[in-house]
C-alpha positions as CSV (number, residue, x, y, z in Angstrom):
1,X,-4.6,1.5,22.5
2,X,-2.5,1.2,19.8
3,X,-2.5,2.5,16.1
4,X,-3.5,0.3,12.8
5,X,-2.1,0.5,9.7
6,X,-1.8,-1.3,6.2
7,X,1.4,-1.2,4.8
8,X,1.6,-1.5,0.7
9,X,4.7,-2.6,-1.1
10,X,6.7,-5.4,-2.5
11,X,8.9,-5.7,0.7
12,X,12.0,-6.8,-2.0
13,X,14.2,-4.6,0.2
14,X,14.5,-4.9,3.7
15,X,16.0,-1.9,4.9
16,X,13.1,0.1,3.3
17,X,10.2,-1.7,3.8
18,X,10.7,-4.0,6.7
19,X,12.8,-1.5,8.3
20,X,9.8,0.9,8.1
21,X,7.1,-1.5,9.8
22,X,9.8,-1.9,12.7
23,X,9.8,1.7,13.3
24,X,6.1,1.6,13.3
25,X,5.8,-1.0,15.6
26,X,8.2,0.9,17.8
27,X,6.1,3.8,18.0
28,X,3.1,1.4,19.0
29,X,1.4,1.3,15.9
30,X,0.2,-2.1,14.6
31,X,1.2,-3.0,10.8
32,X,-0.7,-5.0,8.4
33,X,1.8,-6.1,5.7
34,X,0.1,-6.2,2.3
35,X,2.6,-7.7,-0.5
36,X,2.0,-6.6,-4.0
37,X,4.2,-8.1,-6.6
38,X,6.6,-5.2,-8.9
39,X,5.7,-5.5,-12.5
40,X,7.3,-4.0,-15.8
41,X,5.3,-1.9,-17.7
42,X,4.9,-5.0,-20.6
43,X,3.8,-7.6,-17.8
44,X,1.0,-5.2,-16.2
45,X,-0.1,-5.8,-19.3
46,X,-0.6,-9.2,-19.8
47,X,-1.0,-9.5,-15.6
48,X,-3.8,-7.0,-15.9
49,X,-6.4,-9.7,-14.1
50,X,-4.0,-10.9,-11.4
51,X,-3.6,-6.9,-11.0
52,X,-7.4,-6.3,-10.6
53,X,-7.4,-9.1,-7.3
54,X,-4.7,-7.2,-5.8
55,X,-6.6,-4.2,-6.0
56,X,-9.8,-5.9,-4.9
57,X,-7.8,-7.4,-1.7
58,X,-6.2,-4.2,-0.5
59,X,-10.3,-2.9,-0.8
60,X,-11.5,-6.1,1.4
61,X,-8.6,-5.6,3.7
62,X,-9.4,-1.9,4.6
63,X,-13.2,-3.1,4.8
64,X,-12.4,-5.9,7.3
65,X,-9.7,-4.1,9.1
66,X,-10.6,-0.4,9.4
67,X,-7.4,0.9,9.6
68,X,-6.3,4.6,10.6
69,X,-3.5,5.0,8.1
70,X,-2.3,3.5,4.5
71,X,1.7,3.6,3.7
72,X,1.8,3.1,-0.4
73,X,5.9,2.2,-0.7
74,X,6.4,2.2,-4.2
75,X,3.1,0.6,-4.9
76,X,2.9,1.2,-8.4
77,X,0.8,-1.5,-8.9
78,X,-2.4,-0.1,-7.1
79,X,-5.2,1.4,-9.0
80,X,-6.1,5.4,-8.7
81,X,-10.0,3.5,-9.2
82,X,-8.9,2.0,-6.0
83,X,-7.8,4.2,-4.4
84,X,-10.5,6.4,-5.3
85,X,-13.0,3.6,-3.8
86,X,-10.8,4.1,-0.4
87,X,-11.1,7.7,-0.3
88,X,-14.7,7.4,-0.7
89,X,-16.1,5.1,1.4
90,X,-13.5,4.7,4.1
91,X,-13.3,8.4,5.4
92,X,-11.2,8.0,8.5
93,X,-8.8,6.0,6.5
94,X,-5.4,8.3,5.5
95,X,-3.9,7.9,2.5
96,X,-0.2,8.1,2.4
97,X,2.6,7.3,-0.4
98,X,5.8,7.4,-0.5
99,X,8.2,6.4,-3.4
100,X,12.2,6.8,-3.3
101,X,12.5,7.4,-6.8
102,X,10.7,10.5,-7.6
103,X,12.6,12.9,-9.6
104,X,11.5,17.1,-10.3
105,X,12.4,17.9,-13.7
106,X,13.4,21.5,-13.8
């Protein structure tokens, strides 16, 4: 039996993101692709609602699909409410992120 996993990001680059969910589904794990748009800083703003029904699909999809695992890539765009909601009432659920651009200041 295989893995299942939701895999959040913008997909704009392929040799990040889809490259990623081709080495998942090498290592038998099944990846459910969810697309979140990127946003500036200025349109989160005036995208704020379209923002909340991102947030409240990612929620349905964990709820319908009970996955194992879910990959953040760069998913700026997701709510720590929602998040929260995950961690909460989807215990078996792992939360992982990663983003390519993090920087240590020193």
């Amino acid at each position: 039996m295989s893995k299942k996993g939701i895999r959040v990001g913008n997909f704009n680059w392929y040799f990040y993101e889809e490259a990623l969910a081709e080495g998942f589904a090498k290592l038998d794990v099944e990846i459910i692709k969810f697309k979140v748009p990127s946003y500036s800083i200025k349109q989160k703003i005036f995208k704020i609602k379209q923002l909340i029904v991102y947030n409240e699909r990612l929620i349905k999809l964990v709820e319908e699909t009970s996955p194992e695992f879910i990959f953040f890539y760069r998913s700026n765009e997701i709510a720590s409410s929602t998040l929260k909601i995950i961690k909460k009432n989807y215990k078996g659920t792992k939360i992982i992120f990663f983003h390519n651009d993090y920087i240590i200041n020193k």
